[in-house]
Each structure stands twice: as C-alpha cells, then as structure tokens.
C-alpha positions in Angstrom: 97.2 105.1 116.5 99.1 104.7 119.7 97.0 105.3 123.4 97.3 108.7 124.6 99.7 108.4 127.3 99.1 111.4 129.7 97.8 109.7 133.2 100.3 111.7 135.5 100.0 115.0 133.1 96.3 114.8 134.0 96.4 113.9 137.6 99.3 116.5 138.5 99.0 119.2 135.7 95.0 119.6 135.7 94.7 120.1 139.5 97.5 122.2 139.6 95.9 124.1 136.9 92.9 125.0 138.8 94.7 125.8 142.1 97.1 128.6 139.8 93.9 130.2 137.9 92.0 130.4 140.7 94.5 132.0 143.0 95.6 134.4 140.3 92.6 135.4 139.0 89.6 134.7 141.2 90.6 134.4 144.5 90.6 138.5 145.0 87.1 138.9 144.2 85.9 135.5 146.4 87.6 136.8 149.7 85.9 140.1 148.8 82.7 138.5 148.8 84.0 136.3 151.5 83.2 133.1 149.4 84.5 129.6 150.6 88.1 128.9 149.4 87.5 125.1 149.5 84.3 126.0 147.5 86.3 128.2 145.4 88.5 125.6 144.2 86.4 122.3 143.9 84.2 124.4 141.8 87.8 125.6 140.0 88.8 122.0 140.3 85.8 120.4 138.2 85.6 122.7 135.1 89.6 122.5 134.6 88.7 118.9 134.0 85.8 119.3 132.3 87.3 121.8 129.7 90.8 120.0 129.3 88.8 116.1 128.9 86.7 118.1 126.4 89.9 119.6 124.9 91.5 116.1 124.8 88.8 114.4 123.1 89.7 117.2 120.3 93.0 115.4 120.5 92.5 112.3 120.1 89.5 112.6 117.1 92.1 114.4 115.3 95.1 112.1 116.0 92.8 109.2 114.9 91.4 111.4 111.3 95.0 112.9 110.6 97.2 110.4 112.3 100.5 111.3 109.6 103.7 113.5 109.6 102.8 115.2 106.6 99.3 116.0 107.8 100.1 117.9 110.8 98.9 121.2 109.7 95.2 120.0 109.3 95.6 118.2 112.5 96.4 120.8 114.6 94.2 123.4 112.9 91.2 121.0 113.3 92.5 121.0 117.0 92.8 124.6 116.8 88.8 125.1 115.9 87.9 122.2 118.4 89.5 124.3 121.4 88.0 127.7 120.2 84.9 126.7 119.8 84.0 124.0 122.8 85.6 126.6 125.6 83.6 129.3 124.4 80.3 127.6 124.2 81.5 125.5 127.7 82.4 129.0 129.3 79.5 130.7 128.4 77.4 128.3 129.2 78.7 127.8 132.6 78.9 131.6 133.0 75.3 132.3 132.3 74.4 129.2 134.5 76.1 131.3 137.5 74.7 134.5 136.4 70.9 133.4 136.4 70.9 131.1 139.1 73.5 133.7 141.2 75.2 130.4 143.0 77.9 132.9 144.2 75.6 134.9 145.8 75.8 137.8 143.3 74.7 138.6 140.1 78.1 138.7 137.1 79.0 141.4 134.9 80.3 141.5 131.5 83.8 141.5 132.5 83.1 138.6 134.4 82.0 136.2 131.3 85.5 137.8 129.5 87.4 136.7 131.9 85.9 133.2 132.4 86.1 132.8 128.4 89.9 133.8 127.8 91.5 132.6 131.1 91.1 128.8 130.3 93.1 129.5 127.1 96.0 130.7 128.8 96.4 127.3 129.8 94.8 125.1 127.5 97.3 126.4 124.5 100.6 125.8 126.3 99.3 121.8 127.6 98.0 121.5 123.9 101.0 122.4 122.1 103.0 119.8 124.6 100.9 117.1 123.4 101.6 117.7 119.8 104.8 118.7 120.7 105.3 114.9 122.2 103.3 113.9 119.7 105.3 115.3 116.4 108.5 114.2 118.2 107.5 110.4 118.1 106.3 110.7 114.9 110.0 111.9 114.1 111.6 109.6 115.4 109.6 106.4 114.3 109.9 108.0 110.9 113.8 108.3 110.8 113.9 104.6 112.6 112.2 103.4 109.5 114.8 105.1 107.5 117.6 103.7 109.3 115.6 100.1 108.8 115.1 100.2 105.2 118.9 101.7 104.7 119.6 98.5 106.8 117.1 96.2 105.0 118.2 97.3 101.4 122.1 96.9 102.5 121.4 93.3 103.6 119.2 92.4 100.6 121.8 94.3 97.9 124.5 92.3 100.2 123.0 88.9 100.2 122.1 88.7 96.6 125.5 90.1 95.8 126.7 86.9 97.7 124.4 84.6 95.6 126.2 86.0 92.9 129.5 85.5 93.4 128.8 82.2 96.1 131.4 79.6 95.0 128.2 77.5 93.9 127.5 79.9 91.0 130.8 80.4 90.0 131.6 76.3 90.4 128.3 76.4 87.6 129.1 79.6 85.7 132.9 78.5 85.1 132.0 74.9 84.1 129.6 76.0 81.2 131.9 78.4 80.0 135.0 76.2 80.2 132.4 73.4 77.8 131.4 76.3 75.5 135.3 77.4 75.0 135.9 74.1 73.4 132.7 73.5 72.2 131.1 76.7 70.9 133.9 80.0 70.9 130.8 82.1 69.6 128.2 81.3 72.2 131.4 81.0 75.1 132.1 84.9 74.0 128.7 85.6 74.7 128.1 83.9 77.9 131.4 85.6 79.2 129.4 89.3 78.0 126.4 88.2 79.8 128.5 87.2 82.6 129.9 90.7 82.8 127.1 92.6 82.5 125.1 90.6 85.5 128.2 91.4 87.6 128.3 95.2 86.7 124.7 95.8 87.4 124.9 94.2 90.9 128.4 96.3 91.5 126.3 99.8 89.7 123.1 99.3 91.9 124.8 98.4 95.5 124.1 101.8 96.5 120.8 102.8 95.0 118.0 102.5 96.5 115.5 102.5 93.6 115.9 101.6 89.5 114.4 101.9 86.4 112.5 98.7 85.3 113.4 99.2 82.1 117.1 98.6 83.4 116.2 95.7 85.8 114.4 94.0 82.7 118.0 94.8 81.0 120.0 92.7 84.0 117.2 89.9 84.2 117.8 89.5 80.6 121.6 88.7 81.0 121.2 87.1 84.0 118.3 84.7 82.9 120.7 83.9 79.2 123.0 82.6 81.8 120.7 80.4 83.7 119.5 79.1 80.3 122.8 78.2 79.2 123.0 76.2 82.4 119.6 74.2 81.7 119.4 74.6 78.0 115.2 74.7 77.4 114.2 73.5 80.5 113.5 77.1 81.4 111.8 79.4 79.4 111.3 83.3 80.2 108.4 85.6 78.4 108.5 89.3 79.1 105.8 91.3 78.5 105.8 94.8 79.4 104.4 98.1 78.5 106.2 100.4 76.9 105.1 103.5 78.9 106.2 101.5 82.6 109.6 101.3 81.5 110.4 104.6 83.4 108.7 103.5 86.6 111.1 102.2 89.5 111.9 99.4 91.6 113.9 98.1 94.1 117.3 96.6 92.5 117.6 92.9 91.9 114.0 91.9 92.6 113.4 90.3 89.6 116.9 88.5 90.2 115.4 87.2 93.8 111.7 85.9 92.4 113.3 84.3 89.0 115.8 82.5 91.2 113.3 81.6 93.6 111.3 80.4 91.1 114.1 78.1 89.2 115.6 77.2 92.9 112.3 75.4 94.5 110.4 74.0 91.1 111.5 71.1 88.5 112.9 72.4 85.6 112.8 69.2 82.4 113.2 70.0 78.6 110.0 67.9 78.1 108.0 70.2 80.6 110.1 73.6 81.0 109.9 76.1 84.2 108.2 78.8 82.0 108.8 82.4 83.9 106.4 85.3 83.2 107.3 88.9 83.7 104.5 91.4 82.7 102.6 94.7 84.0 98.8 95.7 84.4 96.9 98.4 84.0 97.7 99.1 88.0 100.8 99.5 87.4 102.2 96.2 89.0 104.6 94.5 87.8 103.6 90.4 87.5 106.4 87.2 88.3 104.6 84.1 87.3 105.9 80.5 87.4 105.0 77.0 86.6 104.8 75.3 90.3 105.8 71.8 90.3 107.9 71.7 93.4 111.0 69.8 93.8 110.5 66.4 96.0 113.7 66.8 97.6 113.6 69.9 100.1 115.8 72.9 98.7 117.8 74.8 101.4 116.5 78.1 102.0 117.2 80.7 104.3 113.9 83.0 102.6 115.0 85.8 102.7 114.1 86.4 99.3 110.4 87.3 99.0 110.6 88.7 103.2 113.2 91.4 101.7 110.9 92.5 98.9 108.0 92.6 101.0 109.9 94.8 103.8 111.5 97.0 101.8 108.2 98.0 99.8 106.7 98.3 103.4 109.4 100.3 104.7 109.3 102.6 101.7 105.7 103.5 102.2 103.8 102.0 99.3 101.1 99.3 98.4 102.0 95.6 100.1 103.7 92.9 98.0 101.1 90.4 96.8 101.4 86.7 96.6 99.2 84.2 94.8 99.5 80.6 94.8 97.5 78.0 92.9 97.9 74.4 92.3 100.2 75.2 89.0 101.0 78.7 89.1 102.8 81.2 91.9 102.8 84.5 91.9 104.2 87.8 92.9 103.1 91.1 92.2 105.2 94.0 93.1 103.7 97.3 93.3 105.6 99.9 90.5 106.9 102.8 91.7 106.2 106.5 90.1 109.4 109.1 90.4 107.4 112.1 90.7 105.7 110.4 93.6 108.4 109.1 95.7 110.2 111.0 97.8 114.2 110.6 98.2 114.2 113.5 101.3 112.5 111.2 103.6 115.4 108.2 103.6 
C-alpha cells in the first residue's frame, strides 16, 4: 500500500479546523465567561489533532486490510464505525474530564457534551471522504493504466508471434519441405499445406482476443507442432495429456506456440535422442509445458520476449504468477488456467 501522502492537508487543514470550530461554535460562550482566546484555541488546537490522527490511523488500518477497488464498501464502512465510535468515546471522555475537574472554571451541561460530540463530525466526514475520494481516484486510474498495459502487452505479444510466423525464416523452412513433399509425397504435401493453413488462421482469428479456449489452443499447437515435425522428422516428439473437463478453461492465445518454440529453438533436437515436449494439466488447474533440456552449444539469438510476455500478461490480468522450473534435464512452465465465470471482461 502506498504512504499516506497528506503532510500539507494536516499542517494547513487541521489548524484551520480548530480556528473555524472554535470561532463558530465556542467562542460566544468563552468571551462570556471571559476565558483566554489563546487558551481557547491551543486547547481547540490539540484535540483537532488528536481526534483527526486518531481518525487517520482508521485510515490507514483499513487501507492496509481492504487495500482493493472492489473492496471499497467494507473499507469505508470499517472507516465509518472507526470514526463513530473513537470521537464519541474521545469526546466524552474529554468532556467529562472538563466537567469534573471544571478547568474552564465552570461546571458543563448536557448540551455542552452534545455539542462537543457532534461538532468534530462536521468536519471529520468532509476531510474523510477527500481521502477516500483521492484515494478511489488513484486506485482508478492505476487500474485503467493496467488495462491500457495489458491491451498494449497482448497487442505486442499477438504482434510478435504473428511475425515469427510469417518471418521469411519460417516461410524459407515451411516452403522448402513442402516443395520436397510435392515431389516426394503428394499425400503428406496436401496435408502439410492444411496444417499450414490452419496455423495461419488461428493466429489471423485470435489477433484480437484477449483470452481462448484450451481446448482450441491444443487444436492450433497440434497443427503447428505436425509442421515442426515435418521439418525434423522424429527428432521431436510431443505428448498431450489433458483433462477432459479443462478443455473449457481459458488462456492467453498462442502461449503454447511461444513455450513449444522456445523449447525446440534453445535445446538439441537428434532422431537418436528426440526433444520430447509435454503438455498436461493438474488437479490445480495449471496447465504443464515440459521439455527435455540439453541446450544448444552454440548461443541461439533471442530477444526473450517469449516467457516475459506470458508472465506479464497473466500479471496484468490479475491471476496466480507464471511458474518456472528448471532442473538439470527438464524445464518447465506452468501457466495458471483461467475460469470464465471468474474473469471479468468489464475490467479491460
């Protein structure tokens, strides 16, 4: 939680406070009883700051136990029953210490304990609801920034792997197996160009969404991975295992494309000891990318942005942080998976 930032609020408004009350509602009676005006006000001065420091620890408990947007209502009523109920017992108090001891010379009445009760909350209400008022406005706008940034983050990620899609690169590698298979293999040539297609369409059809099924990322990762195999033959292997009832659950687009090219980009791939690629759920409802880690010698260009735009969009869109593991033969990434019913599209 940030620091309460009210120094010149409490050096200018407090004082000014006490100097206002006083004069309005005090002052009368003290020249009556021709009482000190200097007294009058330091004693004014020091329980405006007493009840409003009280009052602003209220603030700040709350803040710090119901810090969110969506818990506002529970944060102001617990700042609600924190005012009511420390300036009544600090009033009274203070009162009946005035009344017994008669420091204004005078014994006080019961209109004079109402009126030292309910003044301080004609001014502790308005200087409380410009806190939260400040307060509710920041948590606006840092809540609409992080729209902007994920709209901005999911853009560039849908943007940079629709460029390692279509990089001259992939389609120098694409076009060269399927110009072998024409002559070659008609059959399996047919099929590559449908895979082709289909890995094309899906990263046209999810550009701009920001969530899919995984059930229809698993359908992409398929096509996409039959043409990475066609490129290395059975030096890479894929197994998919996923339940049946996570099918439904979302995702961000093209993260399995981003880890299962990761994984093939930075590790040896040979027939005789194959990149095997693991894709399976838990009982937590993450979805698991495993791979075989023997890294290549020779250092891969990389500009990693891969795994840094999983990891910010899943940050930016408010759930459980992307996981990675790494052992001497295995890396792995866990991705948390999302629920519908628990994701809200109003807030982005």
């Amino acid at each position: 939680m940030e620091k309460l930032n009210d120094r010149w609020l409490r050096l200018v408004g407090v004082p000014l406070i006490s100097i206002v009350s006083n004069f309005i509602f005090f002052q009368p009676d003290n020249d009556a009883r021709h009482i000190s005006r200097w007294v009058a006000l330091g004693v004014s001065l020091i329980e405006c700051v007493l009840i409003w420091e009280v009052a602003r620890f209220g603030i700040i408990w709350a803040r710090q136990r119901y810090p969110r947007l969506n818990q506002t209502r529970t944060r102001i009523m617990m700042q609600v029953s924190w005012f009511i109920s420390t300036t009544i017992v600090q009033r009274i108090a203070i009162v009946y210490t005035y009344d017994v001891t008669q420091f204004w010379g005078y014994p006080l009445t019961e209109r004079a304990y109402w009126v030292n009760t309910l003044v301080p909350f004609l001014f502790v209400v308005p200087l409380t609801l410009i806190y939260e008022a400040l307060y509710l406005y920041r948590q606006w706008w840092a809540t609409y920034y992080e729209a902007e940034q994920l709209k901005k983050e999911a853009l560039q990620s849908q943007l940079d792997s629709l460029k390692a899609q279509i990089n001259p690169h992939f389609l120098f590698n694409s076009l060269s197996t399927l110009s072998s298979l024409v002559s070659e293999n008609p059959k399996q040539a047919e099929k590559f160009i449908e895979e082709l297609a289909s890995v094309y369409r899906y990263v046209l059809q999810t550009n701009e969404q920001l969530l899919t099924s995984l059930a229809s990322e698993l359908q992409f990762i398929r096509a996409y991975f039959h043409l990475l195999q066609m490129r290395f033959g059975r030096s890479v292997e894929l197994e998919i295992t996923v339940d049946e009832s996570q099918l439904a659950f979302l995702i961000p687009p093209l993260t399995l494309q981003l880890l299962v090219e990761n994984a093939v980009k930075h590790n040896v791939a040979l027939p005789s000891k194959p990149l095997v690629i693991r894709i399976y759920t838990d009982s937590s409802n993450r979805l698991i990318v495993s791979n075989t880690l023997r890294p290549k010698h020779t250092i891969v260009p990389s500009n990693r942005t891969g795994l840094a735009n999983i990891t910010a969009k899943y940050r930016l869109l408010g759930q459980p942080d992307v996981v990675i593991n790494q052992s001497d033969n295995c890396f792995q990434v866990m991705v948390p998976l999302i629920q519908e019913t628990r994701y809200d599209y109003s807030h982005h």
